[in-house]
TIRO-2110 file (N, C-alpha, C; in Angstrom, 1 decimal):
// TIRO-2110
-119.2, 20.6, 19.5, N, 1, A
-119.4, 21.4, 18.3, CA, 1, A
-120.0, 22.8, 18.7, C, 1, A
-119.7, 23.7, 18.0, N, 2, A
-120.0, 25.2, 18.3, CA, 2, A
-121.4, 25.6, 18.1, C, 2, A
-122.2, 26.2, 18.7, N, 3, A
-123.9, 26.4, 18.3, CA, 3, A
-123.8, 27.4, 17.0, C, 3, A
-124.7, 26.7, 16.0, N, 4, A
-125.1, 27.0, 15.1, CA, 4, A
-126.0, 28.4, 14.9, C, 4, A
-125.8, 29.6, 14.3, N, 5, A
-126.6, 31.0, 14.2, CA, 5, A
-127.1, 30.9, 12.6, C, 5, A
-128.2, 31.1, 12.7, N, 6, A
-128.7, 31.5, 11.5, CA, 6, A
-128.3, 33.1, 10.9, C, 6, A
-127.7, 33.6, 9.9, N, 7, A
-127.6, 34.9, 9.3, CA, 7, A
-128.1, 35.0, 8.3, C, 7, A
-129.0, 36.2, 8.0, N, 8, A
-129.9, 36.7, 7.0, CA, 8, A
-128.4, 37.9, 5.8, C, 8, A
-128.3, 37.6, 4.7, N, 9, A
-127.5, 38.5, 3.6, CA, 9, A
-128.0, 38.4, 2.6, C, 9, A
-127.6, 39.6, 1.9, N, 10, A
-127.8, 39.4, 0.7, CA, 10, A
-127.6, 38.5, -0.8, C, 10, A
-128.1, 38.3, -1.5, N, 11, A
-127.4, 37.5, -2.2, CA, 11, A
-125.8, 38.1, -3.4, C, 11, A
-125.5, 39.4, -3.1, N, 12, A
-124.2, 39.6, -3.7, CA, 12, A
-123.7, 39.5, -2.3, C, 12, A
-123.8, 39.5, -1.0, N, 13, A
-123.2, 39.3, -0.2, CA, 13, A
-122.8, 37.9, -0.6, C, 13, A
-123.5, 36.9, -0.4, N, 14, A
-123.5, 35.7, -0.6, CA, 14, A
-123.0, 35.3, -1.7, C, 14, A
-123.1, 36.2, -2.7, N, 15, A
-121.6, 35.8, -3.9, CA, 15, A
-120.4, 36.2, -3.6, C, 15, A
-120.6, 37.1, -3.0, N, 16, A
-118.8, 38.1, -2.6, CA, 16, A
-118.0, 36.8, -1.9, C, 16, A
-118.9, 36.1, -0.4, N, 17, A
-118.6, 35.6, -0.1, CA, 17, A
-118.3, 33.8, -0.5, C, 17, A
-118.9, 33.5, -1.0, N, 18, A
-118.8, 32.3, -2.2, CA, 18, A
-117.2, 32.6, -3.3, C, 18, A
-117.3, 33.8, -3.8, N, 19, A
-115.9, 34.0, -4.2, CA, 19, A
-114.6, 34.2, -3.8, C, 19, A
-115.0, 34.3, -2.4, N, 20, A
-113.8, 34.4, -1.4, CA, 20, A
-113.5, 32.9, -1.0, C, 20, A
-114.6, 32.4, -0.6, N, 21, A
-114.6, 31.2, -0.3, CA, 21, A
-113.5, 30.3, -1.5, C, 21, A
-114.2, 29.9, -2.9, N, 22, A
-113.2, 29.9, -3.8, CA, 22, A
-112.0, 30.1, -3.8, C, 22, A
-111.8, 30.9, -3.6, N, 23, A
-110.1, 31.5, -3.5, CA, 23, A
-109.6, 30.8, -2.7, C, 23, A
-110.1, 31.1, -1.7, N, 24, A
-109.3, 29.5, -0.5, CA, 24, A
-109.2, 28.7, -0.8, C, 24, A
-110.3, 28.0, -1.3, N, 25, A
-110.1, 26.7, -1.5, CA, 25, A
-109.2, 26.1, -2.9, C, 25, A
-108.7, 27.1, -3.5, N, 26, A
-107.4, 27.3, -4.7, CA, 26, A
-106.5, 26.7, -3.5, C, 26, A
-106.4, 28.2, -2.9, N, 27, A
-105.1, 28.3, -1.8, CA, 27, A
-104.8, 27.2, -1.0, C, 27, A
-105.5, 26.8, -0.6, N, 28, A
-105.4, 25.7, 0.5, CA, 28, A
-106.1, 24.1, 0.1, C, 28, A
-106.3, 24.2, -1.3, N, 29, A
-106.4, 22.5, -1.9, CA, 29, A
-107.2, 21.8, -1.0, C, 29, A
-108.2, 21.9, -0.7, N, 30, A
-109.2, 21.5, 0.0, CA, 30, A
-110.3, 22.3, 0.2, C, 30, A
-112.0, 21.9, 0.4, N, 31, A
-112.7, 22.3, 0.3, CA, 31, A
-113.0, 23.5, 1.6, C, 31, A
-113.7, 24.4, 1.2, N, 32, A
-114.0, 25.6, 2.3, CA, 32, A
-115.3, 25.8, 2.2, C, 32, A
-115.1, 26.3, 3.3, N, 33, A
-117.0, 26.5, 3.3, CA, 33, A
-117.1, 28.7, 3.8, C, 33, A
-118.4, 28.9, 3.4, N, 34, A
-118.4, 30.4, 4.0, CA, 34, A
-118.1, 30.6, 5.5, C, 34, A
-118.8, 30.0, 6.3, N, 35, A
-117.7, 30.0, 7.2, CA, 35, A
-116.7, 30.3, 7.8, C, 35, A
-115.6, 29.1, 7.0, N, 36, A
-114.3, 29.9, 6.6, CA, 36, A
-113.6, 30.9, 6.1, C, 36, A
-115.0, 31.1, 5.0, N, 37, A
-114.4, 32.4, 4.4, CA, 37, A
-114.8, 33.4, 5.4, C, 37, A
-115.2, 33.8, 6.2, N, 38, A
-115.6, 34.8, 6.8, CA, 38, A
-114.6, 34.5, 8.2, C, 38, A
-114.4, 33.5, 8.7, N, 39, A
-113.7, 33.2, 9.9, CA, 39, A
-111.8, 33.7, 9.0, C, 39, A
-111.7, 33.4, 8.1, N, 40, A
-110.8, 34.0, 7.6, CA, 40, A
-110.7, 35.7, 6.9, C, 40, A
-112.1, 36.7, 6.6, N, 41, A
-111.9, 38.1, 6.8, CA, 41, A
-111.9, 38.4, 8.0, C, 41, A
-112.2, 38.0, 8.8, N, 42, A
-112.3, 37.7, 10.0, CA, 42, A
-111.3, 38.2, 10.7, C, 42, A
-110.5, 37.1, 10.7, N, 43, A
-108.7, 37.0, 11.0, CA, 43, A
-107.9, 38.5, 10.3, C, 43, A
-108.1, 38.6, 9.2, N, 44, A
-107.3, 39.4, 8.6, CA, 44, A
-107.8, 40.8, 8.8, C, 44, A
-109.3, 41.0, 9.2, N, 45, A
-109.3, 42.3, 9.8, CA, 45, A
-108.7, 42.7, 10.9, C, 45, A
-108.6, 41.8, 11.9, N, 46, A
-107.9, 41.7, 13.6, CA, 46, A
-106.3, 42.1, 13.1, C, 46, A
-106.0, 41.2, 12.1, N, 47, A
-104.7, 41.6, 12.0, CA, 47, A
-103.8, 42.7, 11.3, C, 47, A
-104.3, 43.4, 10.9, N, 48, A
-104.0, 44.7, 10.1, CA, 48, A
-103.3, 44.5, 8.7, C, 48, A
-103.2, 44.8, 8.1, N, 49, A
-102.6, 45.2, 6.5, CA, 49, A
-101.0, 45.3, 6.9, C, 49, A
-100.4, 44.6, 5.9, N, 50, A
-99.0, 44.4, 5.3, CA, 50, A
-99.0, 45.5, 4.3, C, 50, A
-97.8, 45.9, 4.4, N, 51, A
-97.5, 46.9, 3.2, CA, 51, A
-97.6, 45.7, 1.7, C, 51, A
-97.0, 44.5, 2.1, N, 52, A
-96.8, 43.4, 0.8, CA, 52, A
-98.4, 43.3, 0.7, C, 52, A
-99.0, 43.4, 1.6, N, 53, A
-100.8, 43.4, 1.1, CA, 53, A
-100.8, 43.9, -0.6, C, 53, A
-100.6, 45.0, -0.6, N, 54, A
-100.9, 45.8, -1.8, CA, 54, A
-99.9, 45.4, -3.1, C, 54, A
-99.0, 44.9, -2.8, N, 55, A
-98.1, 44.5, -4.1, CA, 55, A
-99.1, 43.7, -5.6, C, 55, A
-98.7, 44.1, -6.4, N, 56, A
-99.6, 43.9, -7.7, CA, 56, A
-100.9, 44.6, -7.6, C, 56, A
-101.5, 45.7, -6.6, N, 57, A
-102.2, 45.9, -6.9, CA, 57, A
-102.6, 47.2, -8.0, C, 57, A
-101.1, 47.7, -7.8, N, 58, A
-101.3, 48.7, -8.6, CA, 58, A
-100.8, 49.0, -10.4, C, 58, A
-101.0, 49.0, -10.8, N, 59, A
-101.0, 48.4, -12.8, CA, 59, A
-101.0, 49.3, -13.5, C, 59, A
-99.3, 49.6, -12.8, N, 60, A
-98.7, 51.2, -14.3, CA, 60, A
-98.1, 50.7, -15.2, C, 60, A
-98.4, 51.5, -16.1, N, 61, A
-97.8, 52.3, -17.3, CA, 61, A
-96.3, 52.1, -17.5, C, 61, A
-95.8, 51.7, -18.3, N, 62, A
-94.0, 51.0, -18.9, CA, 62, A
-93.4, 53.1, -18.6, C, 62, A
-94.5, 54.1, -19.0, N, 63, A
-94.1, 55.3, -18.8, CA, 63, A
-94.2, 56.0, -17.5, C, 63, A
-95.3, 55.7, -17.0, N, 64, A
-95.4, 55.5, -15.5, CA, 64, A
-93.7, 55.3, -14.6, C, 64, A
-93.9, 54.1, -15.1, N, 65, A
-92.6, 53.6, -13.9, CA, 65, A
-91.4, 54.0, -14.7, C, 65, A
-91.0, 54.6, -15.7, N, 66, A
-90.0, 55.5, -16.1, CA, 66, A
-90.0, 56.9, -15.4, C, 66, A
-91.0, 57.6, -15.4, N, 67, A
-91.0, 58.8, -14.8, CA, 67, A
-91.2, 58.7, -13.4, C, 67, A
-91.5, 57.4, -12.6, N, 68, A
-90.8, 57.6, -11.2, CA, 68, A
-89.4, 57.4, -11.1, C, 68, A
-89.1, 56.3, -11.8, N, 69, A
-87.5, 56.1, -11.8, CA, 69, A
-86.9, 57.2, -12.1, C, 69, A
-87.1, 58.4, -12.6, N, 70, A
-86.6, 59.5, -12.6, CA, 70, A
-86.7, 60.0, -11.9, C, 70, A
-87.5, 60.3, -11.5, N, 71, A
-88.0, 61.5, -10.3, CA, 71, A
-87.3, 60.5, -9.2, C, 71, A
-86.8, 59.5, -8.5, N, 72, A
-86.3, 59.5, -7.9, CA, 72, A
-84.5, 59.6, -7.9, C, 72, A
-84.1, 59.0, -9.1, N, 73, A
-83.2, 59.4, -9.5, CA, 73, A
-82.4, 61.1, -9.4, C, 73, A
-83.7, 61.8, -10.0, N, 74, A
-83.3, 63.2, -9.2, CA, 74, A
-83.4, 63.6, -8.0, C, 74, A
-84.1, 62.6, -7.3, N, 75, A
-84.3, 63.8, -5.8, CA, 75, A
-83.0, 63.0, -5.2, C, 75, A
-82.4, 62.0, -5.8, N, 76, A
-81.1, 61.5, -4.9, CA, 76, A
-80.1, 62.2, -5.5, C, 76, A
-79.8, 62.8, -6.9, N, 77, A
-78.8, 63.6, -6.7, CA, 77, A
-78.8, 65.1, -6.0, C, 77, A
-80.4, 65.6, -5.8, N, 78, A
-80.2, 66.5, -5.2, CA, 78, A
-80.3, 66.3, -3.8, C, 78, A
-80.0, 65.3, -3.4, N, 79, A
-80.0, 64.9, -2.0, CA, 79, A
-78.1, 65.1, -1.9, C, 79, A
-77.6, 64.3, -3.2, N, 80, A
-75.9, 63.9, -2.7, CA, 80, A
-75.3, 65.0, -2.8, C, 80, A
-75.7, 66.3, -3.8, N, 81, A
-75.1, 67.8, -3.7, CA, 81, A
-74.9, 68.3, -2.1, C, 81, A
END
């Protein structure tokens, strides 16, 4: 078994990480401990960001995503001229 460290945090630390924890344990149907939740930000800082990372994070507008669809729409016909 791995030696055991005592760490001193705060206690929104220690909710941030309690809610992370949670989450996992959604994800992965079985109990997690902080630990894991940190042995898992852990992992994912080593491994860099996915562009799919970011999907749903951003929450436009029905008008929003009309006036990109345009604006792209025009820069590809003035691309095909």
């Amino acid at each position: 078994m791995a030696e055991l460290k005592a760490v001193k945090i705060s206690k929104e630390t220690y909710a941030e990480l309690s809610a992370i924890a949670g989450e996992l344990q959604i994800k992965k149907k079985r109990p997690v401990s902080i630990d894991d939740a940190m042995k898992y930000l852990i992992r994912r800082s080593k491994k860099g960001r996915k562009i799919s990372d970011l999907a749903g994070s951003w929450i436009m507008s029905d008008d929003e995503a009309q006036e990109i669809k345009s604006s792209i729409a025009k820069a590809w016909e003035t691309w095909k001229s």
